[in-house]
KOLTIZA-138888 format. One line per 5 residues: number of its first residue (from 1); their letters; for each residue x, y, z of C-alpha. Coordinates in steps of 0.1 Angstrom, whole numbers, plus 5000, padded with zeros to 4 digits. Example, Ala and Ser with C-alpha at 12.3 -4.5 7.8 and 13.67 -1.06 7.14 Angstrom:
2
1 = as = 5123 4955 5078  5137 4989 5071 $
//
This chain:
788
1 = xxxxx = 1735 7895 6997  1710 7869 7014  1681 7860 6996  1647 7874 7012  1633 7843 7008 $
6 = xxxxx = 1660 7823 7032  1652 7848 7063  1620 7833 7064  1638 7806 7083  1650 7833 7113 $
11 = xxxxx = 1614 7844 7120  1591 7837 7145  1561 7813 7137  1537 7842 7140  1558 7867 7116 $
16 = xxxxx = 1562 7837 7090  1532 7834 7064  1518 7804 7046  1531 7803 7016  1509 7822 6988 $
21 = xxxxx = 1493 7845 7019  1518 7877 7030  1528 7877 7073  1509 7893 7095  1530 7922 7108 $
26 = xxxxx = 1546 7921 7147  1534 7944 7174  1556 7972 7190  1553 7950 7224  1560 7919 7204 $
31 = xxxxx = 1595 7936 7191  1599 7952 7225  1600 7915 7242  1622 7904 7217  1648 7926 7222 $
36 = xxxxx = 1646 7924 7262  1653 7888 7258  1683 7898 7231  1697 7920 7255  1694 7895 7289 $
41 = xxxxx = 1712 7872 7268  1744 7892 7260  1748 7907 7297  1777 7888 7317  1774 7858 7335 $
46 = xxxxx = 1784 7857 7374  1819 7841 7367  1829 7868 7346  1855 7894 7358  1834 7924 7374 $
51 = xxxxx = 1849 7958 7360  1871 7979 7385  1851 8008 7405  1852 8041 7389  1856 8077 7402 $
56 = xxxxx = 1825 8095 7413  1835 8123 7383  1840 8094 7358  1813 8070 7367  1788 8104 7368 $
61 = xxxxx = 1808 8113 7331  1798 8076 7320  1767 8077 7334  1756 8110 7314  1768 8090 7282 $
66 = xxxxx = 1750 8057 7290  1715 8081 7294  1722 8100 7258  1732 8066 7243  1702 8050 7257 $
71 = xxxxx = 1679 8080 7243  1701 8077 7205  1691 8041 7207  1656 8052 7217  1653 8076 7190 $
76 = xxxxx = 1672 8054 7166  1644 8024 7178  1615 8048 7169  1631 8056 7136  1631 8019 7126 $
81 = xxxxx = 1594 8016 7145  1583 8040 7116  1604 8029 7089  1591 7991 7096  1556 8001 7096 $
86 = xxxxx = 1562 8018 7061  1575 7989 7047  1549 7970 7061  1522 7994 7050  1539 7991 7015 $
91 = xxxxx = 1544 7955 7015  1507 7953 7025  1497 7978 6992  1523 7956 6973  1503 7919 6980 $
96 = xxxxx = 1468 7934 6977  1477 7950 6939  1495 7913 6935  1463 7893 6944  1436 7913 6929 $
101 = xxxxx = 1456 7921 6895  1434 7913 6865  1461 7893 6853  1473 7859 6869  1512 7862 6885 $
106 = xxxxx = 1528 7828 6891  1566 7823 6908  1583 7793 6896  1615 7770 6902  1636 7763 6877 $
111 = xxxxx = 1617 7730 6869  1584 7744 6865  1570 7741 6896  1544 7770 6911  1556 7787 6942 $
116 = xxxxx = 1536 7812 6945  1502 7824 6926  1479 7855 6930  1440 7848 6929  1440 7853 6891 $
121 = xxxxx = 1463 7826 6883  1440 7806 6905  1408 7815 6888  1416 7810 6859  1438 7775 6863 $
126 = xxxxx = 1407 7768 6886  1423 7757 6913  1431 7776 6950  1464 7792 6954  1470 7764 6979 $
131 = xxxxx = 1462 7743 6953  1485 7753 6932  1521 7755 6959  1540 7728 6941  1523 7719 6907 $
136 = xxxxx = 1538 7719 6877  1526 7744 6850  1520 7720 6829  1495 7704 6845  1475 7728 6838 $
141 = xxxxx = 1485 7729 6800  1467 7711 6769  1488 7684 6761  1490 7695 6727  1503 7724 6732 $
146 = xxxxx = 1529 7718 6761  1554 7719 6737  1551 7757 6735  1559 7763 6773  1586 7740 6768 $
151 = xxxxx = 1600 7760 6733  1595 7796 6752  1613 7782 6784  1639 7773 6763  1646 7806 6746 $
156 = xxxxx = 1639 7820 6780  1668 7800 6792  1692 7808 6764  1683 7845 6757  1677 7856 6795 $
161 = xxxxx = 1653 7879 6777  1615 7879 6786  1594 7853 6763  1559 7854 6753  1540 7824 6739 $
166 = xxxxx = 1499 7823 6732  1486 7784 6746  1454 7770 6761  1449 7754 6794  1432 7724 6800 $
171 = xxxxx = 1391 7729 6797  1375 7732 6829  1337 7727 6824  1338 7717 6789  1355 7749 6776 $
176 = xxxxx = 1388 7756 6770  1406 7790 6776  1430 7811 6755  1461 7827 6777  1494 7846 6769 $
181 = xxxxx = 1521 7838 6786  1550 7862 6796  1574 7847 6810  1612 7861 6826  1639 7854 6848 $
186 = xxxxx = 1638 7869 6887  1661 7897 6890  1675 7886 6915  1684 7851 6901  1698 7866 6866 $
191 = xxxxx = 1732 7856 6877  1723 7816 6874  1692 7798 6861  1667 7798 6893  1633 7807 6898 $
196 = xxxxx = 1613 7824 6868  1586 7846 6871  1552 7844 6844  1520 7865 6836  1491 7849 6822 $
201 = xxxxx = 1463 7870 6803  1433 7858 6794  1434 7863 6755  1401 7839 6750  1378 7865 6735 $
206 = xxxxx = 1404 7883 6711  1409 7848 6697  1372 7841 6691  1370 7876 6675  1405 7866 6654 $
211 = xxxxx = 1389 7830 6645  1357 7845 6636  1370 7876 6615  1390 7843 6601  1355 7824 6595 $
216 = xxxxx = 1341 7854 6580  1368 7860 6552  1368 7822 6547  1330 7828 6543  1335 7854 6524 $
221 = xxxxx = 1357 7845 6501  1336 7813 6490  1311 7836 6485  1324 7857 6467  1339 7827 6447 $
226 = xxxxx = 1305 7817 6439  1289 7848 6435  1318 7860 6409  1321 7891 6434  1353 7907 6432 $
231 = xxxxx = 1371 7935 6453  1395 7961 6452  1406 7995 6470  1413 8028 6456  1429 8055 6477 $
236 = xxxxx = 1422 8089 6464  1446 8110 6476  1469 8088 6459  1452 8075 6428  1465 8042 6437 $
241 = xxxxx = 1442 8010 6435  1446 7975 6452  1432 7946 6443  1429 7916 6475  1441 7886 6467 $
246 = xxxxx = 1409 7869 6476  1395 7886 6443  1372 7863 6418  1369 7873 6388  1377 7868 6351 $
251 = xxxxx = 1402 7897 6346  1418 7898 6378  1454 7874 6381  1483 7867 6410  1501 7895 6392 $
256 = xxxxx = 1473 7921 6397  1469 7915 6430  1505 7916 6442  1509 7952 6430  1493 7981 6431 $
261 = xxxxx = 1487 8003 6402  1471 8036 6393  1435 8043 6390  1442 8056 6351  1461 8019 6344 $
266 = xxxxx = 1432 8002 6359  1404 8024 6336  1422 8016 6303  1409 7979 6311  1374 7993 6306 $
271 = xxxxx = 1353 7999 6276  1362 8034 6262  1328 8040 6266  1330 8037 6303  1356 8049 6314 $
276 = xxxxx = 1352 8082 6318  1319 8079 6329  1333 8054 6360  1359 8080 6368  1334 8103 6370 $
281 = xxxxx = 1312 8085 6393  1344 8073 6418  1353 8112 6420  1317 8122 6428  1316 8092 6456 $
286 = xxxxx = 1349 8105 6469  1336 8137 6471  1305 8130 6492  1305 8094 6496  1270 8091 6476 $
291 = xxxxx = 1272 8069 6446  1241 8054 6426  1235 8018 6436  1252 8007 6405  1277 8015 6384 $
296 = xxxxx = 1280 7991 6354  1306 7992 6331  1327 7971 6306  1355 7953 6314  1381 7934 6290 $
301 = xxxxx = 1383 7897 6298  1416 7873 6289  1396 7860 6260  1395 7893 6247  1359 7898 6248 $
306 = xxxxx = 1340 7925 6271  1322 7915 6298  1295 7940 6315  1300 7945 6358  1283 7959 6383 $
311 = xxxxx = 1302 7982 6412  1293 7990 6440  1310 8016 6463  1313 8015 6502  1332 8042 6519 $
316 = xxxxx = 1361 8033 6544  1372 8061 6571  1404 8068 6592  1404 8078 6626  1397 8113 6621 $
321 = xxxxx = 1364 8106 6599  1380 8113 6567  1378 8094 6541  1407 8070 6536  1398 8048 6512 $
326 = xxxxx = 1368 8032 6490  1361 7995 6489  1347 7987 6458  1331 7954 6455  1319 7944 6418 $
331 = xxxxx = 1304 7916 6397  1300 7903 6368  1267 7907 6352  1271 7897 6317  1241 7868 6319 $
336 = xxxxx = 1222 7892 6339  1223 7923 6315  1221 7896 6282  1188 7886 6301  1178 7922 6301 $
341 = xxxxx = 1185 7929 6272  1166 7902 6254  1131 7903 6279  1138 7945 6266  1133 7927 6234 $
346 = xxxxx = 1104 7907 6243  1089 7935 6256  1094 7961 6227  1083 7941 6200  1055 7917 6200 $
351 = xxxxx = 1058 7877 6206  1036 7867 6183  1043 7889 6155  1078 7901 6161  1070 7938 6153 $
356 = xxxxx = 1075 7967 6178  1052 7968 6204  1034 7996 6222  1065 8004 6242  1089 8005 6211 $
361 = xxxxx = 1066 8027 6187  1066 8059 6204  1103 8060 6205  1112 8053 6171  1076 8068 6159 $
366 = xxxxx = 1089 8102 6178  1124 8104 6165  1109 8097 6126  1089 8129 6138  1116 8151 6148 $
371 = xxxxx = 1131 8145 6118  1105 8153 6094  1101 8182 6117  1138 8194 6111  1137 8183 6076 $
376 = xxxxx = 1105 8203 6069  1084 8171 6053  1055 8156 6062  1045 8124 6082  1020 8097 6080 $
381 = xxxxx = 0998 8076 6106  0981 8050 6093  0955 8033 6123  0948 7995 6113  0922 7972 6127 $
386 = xxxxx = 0908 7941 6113  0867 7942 6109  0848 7905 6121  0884 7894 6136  0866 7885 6166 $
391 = xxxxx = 0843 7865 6152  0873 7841 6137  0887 7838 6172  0857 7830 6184  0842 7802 6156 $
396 = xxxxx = 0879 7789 6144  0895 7796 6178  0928 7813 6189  0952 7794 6171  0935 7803 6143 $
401 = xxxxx = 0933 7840 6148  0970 7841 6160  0976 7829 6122  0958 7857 6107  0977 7880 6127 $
406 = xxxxx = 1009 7870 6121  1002 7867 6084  0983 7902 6084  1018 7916 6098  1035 7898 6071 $
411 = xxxxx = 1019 7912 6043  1022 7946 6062  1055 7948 6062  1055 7936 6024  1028 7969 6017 $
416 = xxxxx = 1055 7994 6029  1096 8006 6027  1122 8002 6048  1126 8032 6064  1086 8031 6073 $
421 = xxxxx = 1079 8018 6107  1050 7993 6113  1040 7982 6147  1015 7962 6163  0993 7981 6197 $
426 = xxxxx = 0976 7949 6203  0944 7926 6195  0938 7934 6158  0951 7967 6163  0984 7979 6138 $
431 = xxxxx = 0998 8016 6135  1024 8023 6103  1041 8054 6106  1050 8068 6069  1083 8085 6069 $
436 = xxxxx = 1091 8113 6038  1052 8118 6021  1045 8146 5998  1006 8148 6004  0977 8133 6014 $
441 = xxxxx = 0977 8113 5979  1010 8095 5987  0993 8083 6018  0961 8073 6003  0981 8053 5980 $
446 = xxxxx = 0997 8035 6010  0966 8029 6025  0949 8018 5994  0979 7987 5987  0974 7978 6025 $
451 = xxxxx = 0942 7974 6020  0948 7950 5991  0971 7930 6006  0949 7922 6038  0915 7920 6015 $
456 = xxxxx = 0931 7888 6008  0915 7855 6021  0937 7843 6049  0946 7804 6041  0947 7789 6077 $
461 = xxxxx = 0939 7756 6089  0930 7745 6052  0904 7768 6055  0900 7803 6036  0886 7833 6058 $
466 = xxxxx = 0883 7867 6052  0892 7897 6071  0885 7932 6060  0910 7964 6071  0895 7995 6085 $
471 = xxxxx = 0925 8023 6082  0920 8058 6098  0953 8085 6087  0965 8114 6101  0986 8139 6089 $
476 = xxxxx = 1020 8160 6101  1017 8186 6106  0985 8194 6099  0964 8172 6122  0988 8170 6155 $
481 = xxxxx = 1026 8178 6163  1025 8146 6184  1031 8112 6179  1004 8101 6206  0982 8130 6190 $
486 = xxxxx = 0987 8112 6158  0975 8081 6166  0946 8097 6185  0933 8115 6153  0941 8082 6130 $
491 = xxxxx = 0924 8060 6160  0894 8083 6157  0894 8082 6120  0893 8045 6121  0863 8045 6139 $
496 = xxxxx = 0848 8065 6118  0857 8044 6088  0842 8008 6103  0811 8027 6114  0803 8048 6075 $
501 = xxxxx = 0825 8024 6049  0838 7992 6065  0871 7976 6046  0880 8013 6034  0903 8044 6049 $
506 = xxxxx = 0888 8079 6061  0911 8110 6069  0913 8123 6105  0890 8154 6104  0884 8186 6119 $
511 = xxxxx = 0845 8174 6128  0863 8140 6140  0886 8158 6167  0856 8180 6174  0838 8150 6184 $
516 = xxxxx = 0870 8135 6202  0869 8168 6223  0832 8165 6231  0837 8131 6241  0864 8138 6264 $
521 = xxxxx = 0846 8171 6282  0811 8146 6287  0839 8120 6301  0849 8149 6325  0816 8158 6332 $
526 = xxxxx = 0806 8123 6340  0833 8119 6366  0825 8153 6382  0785 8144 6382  0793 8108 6400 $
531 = xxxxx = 0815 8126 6424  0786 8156 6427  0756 8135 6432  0750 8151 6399  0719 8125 6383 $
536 = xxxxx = 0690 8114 6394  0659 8089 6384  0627 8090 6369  0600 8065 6372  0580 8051 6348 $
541 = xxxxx = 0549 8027 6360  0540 7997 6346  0501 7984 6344  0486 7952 6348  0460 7948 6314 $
546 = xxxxx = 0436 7929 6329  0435 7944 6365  0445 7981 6359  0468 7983 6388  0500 7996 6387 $
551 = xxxxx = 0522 7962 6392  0555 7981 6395  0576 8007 6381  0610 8009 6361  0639 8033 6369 $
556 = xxxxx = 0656 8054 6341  0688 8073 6346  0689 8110 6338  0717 8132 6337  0704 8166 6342 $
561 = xxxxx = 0726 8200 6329  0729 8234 6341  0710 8250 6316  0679 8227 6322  0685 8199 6295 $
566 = xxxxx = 0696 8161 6298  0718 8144 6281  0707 8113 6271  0716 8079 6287  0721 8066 6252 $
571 = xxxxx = 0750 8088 6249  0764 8091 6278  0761 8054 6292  0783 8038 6264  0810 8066 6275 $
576 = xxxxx = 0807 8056 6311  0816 8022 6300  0843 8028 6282  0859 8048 6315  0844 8020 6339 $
581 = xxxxx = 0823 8046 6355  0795 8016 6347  0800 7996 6377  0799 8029 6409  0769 8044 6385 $
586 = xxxxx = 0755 8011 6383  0756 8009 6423  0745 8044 6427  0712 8039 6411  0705 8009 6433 $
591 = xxxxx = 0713 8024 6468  0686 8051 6455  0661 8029 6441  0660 8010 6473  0662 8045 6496 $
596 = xxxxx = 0632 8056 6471  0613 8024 6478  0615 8029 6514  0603 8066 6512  0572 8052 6494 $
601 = xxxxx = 0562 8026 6522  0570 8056 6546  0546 8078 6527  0517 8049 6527  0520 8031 6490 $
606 = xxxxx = 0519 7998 6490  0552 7977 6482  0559 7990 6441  0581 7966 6425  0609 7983 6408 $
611 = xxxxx = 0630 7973 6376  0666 7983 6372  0688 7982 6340  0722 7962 6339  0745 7968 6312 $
616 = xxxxx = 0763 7943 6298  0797 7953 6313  0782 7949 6347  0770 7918 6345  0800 7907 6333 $
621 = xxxxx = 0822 7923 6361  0838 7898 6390  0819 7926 6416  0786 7926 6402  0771 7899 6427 $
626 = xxxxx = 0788 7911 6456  0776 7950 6449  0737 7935 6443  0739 7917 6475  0755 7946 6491 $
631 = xxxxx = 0735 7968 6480  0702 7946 6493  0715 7942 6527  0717 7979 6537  0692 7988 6519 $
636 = xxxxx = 0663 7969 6538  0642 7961 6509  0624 7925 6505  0645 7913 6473  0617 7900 6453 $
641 = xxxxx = 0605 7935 6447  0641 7941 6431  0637 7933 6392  0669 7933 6369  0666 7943 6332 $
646 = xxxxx = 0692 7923 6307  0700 7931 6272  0692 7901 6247  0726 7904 6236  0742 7903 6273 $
651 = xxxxx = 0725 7874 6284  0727 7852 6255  0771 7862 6249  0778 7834 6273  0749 7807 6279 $
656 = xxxxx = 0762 7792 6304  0775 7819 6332  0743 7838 6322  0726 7807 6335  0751 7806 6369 $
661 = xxxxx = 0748 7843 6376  0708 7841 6372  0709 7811 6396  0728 7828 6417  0703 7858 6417 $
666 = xxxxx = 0674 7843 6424  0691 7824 6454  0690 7864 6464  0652 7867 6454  0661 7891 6430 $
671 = xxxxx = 0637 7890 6401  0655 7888 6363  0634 7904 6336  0649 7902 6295  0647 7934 6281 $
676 = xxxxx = 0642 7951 6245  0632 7912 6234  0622 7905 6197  0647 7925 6171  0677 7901 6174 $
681 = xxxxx = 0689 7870 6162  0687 7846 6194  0677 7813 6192  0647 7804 6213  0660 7774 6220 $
686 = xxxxx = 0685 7799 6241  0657 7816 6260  0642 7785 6271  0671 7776 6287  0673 7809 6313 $
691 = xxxxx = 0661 7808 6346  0636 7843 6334  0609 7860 6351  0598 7882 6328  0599 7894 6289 $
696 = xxxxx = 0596 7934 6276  0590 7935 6238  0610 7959 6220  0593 7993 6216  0602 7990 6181 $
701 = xxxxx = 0574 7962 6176  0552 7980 6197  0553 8011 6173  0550 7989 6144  0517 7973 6152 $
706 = xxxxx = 0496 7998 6135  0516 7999 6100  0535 7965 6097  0518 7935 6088  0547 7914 6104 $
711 = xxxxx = 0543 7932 6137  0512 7915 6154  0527 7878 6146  0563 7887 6160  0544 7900 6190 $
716 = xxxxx = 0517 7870 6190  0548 7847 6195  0564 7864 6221  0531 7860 6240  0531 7825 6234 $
721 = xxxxx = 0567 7822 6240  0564 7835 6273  0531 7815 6282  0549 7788 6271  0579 7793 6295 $
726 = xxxxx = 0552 7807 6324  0569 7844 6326  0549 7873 6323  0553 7896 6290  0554 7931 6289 $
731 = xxxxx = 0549 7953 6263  0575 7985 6262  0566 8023 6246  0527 8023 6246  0519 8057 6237 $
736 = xxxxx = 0482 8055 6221  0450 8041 6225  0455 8021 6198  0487 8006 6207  0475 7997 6240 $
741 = xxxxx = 0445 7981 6227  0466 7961 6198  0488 7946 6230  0460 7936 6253  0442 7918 6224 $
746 = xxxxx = 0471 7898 6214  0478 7885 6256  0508 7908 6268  0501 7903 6300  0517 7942 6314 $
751 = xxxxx = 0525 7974 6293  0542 8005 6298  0550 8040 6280  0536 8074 6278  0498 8065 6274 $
756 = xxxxx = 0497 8048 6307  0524 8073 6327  0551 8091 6314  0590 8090 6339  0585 8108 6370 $
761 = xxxxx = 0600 8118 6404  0594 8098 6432  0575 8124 6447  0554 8128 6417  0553 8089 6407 $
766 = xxxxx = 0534 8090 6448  0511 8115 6439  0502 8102 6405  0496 8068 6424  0471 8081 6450 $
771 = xxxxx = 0451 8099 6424  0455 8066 6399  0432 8046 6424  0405 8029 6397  0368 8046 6403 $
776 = xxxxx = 0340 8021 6401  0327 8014 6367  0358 8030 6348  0382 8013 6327  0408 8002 6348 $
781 = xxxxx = 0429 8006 6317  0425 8042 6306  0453 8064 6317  0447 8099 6335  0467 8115 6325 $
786 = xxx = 0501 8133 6335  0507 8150 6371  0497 8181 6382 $
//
């Protein structure tokens, strides 16, 4: 049989095609000619013999044949009209699904050499098909990896079966493509080694993925090495586990990973502890696929020891959405959990003293209860604090307190047994919990040694200081059924005990939790009130003693009831400070002094300077500047009408920030009065150095004037003190004649109490001002009385 190719050479020039590009197909006039010229060629030339003359019947007979073998040849020309422009049409379907296949074809000779190529062959050699007519593969071939065409050519060659080889071509543009090569022999040219036919795909991305998912477990795998992270499978419907090769760990060996075993196998390497609470948690995750973050358990090591992991589980599904598997990735955490454990440590019992902490006492304190509970005995809290410890801290310093702690808690744990607890809550603050008492005598017994160990002097520093204990004790059951309740009633008692017989021990009583209840319904009340708007202010003027006129007033919180009483701010002020209601009640009063001020000018008085309290804990808060200059910017007041009333005992705590914040005030124009001045123990030497505008005697002086010979000469120096430092002197609670008369004699320059006007409402403070106008020839001194 020819070869399809070789009858290219019997073709005209028009029906032959360049190679790579199929022929264009010839007309039905073109094959028409053709033939014409076929058949002129065969008839007989002149010199020929002509036949012999025929019959009429016979030459008719052959006539009538030579017409219906003309028309078979007719039909049979139509037949192979239709049948050539099917092969035609096919040929054309053939060449277009050859040249715009996604993958490249490529006819070869036996040496390599491209016959033909379809346009993806030439994309992505990047070169035209024309191009290509001639070249050798290889051209087109890394060098380095030729060999492998020449290896699959070989086998290709010796096998007769189809090859298929992975290479890259040459980079075109600076990159370098991936391409699989399969390669066979033509059909038609099985019988000897000829032409070869050869696919190439473009396999450049799945390589990227393969080198990067190859990256990635390299990547992984160094981090897992230095992360100590191991990995293994467990199937559950089989039970079997499989740990990777690439697993790092301590327990995990070549042996391990080569073989499978059983979940059960793998758990008996676990604590016993753990195991069955692991198993538990891998069924639950199998179940839903919901695990816990962690799952930490025990696992033995090669050095025999148990070292503590942490698991984590990741589900893996099939194809279906079931669940085939679950990848369990864990760690060890045996630094990790010893570091736990011992800031657990740090945490539960105190650094300094090494005694349970806060955190540490109600456990243990709670379990000693329950079992005196079940047991049916009795329980002791004892509530410790040192009297005058802060004094040492603050004459011998820290280090020095820190010493008498630790040697308080030393001769603590001497005072009591074994199986009593003793724990320390903080500052000079100590709780012992007495297991196993009989009555309240076994406990006064064990407050009565503490108390003799700690009455002690404390040798610190070479020095010898002493440090009396204040113990309050409460009983089980018959104070509380709680431990915190417990050391509520004994807190309480404490109190009580520094307050009545400092150095001793008092018994939490029934009057003692009634007063613990009051206290916390006025804390309630307090909060409710400050939510409520529920106080107000009263206004009490203050008179100049040589003029008469009223040179300002001061405003005094009141906390009004239901039933019509108050409660009085010397109650209830030291409870807002010790719930840091203080600082928003604080702010409260001086948004309404200032709206109050404003009403006044409103109404037609004159601008009345006003006097506000500060407690110590305000001053001494980080917001107190911000909420006084706050405060004066919406309110709209001129600042030096704004006077601020401090405690003897606030300012003079810390010198020097008292001497900052007052600065810092008056760089506001806020006035800074010192209040209740004259009873305690400050140095004048102190006062001197504050930035003052102002000094109020202490009522209690004021009273004393008529029956105390010490009174005038305590007041007499006050005057002169404040001449002496140019501030004026007021003089607080003047409430007769007598008084007021005693205080103008000896130079107070201002004075204010009852006499001169009792607290009032704004409303009547206005009224009482309008009718306190001086008539001429009165004395501008003489009160008139309370409003109408």
């Amino acid at each position: 049989m020819s070869d399809p190719h070789d009858l290219e050479a019997n073709k005209d020039p028009g029906e032959r095609g360049v190679a790579g590009i199929p022929p264009r197909a010839p007309s039905r006039e073109e094959i028409s000619a053709r033939l014409r010229r076929e058949a002129e060629a065969r008839l007989p030339t002149p010199d020929e013999p002509a036949l012999p003359a025929l019959a009429p019947d016979e030459a008719e007979r052959l006539i009538h044949e030579l017409r219906v073998h003309q028309i078979e040849l007719e039909l049979q020309n139509e037949e192979l009209l239709r049948t050539q422009e099917a092969l035609e049409t096919a040929r054309s379907r053939y060449f277009d699904l050859y040249d715009l296949a996604p993958i490249g074809y490529l006819t070869l000779t036996e040496e390599g050499m491209i016959r033909e190529a379809n346009l993806a062959a030439a994309t992505l050699l990047a070169t035209t098909r024309v191009g290509l007519v001639g070249r050798p593969l290889t051209r087109f071939i890394l060098p380095e990896d030729q060999d492998i065409l020449y290896g699959c050519l070989h086998r290709l060659r010796s096998t007769r079966e189809p090859q298929t080889c992975e290479l890259r071509l040459r980079k075109t543009q600076g990159v370098s493509r991936w391409v699989r090569v399969d390669s066979a022999l033509e059909a038609h040219r099985m019988g000897n080694q000829g032409h070869w036919r050869a696919t190439l795909s473009d396999i450049t991305a799945s390589k990227e993925a393969e080198q990067h998912l190859v990256d990635a477990q390299v990547r992984l795998k160094r981090v897992a090495g230095m992360a100590d992270v191991g990995f293994l499978e467990w199937y559950p419907r089989t039970g079997t586990v499989l740990l990777q090769p690439a697993v790092h760990s301590s327990t995990s060996d070549a042996q391990d990973a080569a073989a499978p075993q059983t979940l059960d196998a793998w758990l008996a390497r676990l604590h016993p502890e753990d195991r069955e609470p692991v198993r538990t948690a891998f069924i639950h995750f199998a179940t839903d696929c919901e695990a816990s973050p962690e799952i930490h358990y025990r696992q033995h090591s090669e050095s025999g020891d148990y070292l503590w992991f942490a698991a984590y589980l990741e589900p893996i599904m099939d194809d279906r959405g079931l669940l085939d598997r679950v990848l369990i990735a864990h760690q060890d955490v045996s630094q990790r959990k010893e570091s736990e454990e011992r800031a657990l440590r740090l945490m539960q019992h105190d650094p300094l003293t090494g005694l349970p902490g806060r955190s540490l006492l109600t456990p243990m304190a709670a379990q000693m209860l329950a079992g005196a509970g079940r047991a049916g005995k009795r329980l002791a809290v004892l509530f410790v604090d040192l009297d005058q410890f802060k004094a040492i801290n603050d004459n011998y310093g820290h280090a020095v307190g820190d010493e008498v702690l630790r040697q308080t808690a030393e001769r603590l744990r001497a005072s009591f047994r074994a199986d009593d607890l003793v724990a320390r809550l903080g500052g000079d603050e100590f709780v012992i919990v007495l297991a196993n008492i009989r009555d309240e005598d076994d406990a006064a017994t064990a407050a009565g040694t503490a108390i003799a160990a700690l009455a002690r002097p404390y040798r610190v520093a070479e020095q010898e200081l002493t440090c009396l204990p204040s113990i309050g004790i409460s009983l089980y059951p018959d104070d509380a059924a709680t431990i915190d309740a417990l050391i509520k009633c004994a807190d309480l008692a404490m109190y009580h005990a520094k307050q009545v017989s400092p150095g001793q021990f008092q018994f939490a009583t029934a009057a003692l939790e009634r007063q613990s209840r009051a206290v916390a319904v006025l804390k309630d009340g307090l909060r409710e009130a400050m939510s409520h708007n529920g106080f107000r202010l009263l206004y009490q003027p203050a008179i100049d003693l040589r003029s008469g006129a009223v040179i300002g007033v001061e405003a005094l919180l009141r906390w009004p009831q239901a039933d019509g009483s108050e409660i009085a701010p010397l109650v209830f002020l030291p409870i807002a400070e010790s719930i840091g209601l203080i600082h928003d009640l604080g702010a409260w009063v001086l948004r309404e002094v200032l709206r109050q001020h404003r009403a006044w000018l409103a109404e037609g008085l004159p601008p009345i300077a006003v006097t506000v309290n500060v407690s110590a804990r305000q001053f001494r808060h980080q917001s107190f500047l911000q909420r006084i200059t706050d405060a004066l910017h919406d309110g709209g007041v001129d600042p030096a009408l704004v006077s601020l009333a401090l405690g003897e005992a606030t300012l003079l705590q810390d010198t020097s920030t008292s001497r900052r914040l007052l600065d810092k005030l008056h760089a506001l124009g806020v006035r800074v009065a010192l209040d209740d001045f004259g009873i305690g123990s400050s140095c004048l030497g102190e006062i001197e150095d504050l930035p003052l505008d102002a000094l109020e005697i202490n009522r209690t002086l004021v009273q004393g004037l008529d029956n105390g010979a010490r009174a005038p000469a305590i007041v007499e120096t006050i005057v002169r003190l404040g001449q002496a430092l140019q501030v004026k002197v007021t003089a607080i609670g003047i409430e007769t004649e007598a008084e007021l008369g005693a205080v103008r004699d000896l130079g107070c320059d201002r004075a204010q109490g009852f006499y001169l006007g009792k607290p009032m409402t704004g409303d009547e403070l206005a009224a009482w001002y309008r009718r306190r106008l001086p008539v001429p020839g009165s004395n501008p001194c003489l009160p008139l009385g309370p409003p109408s």
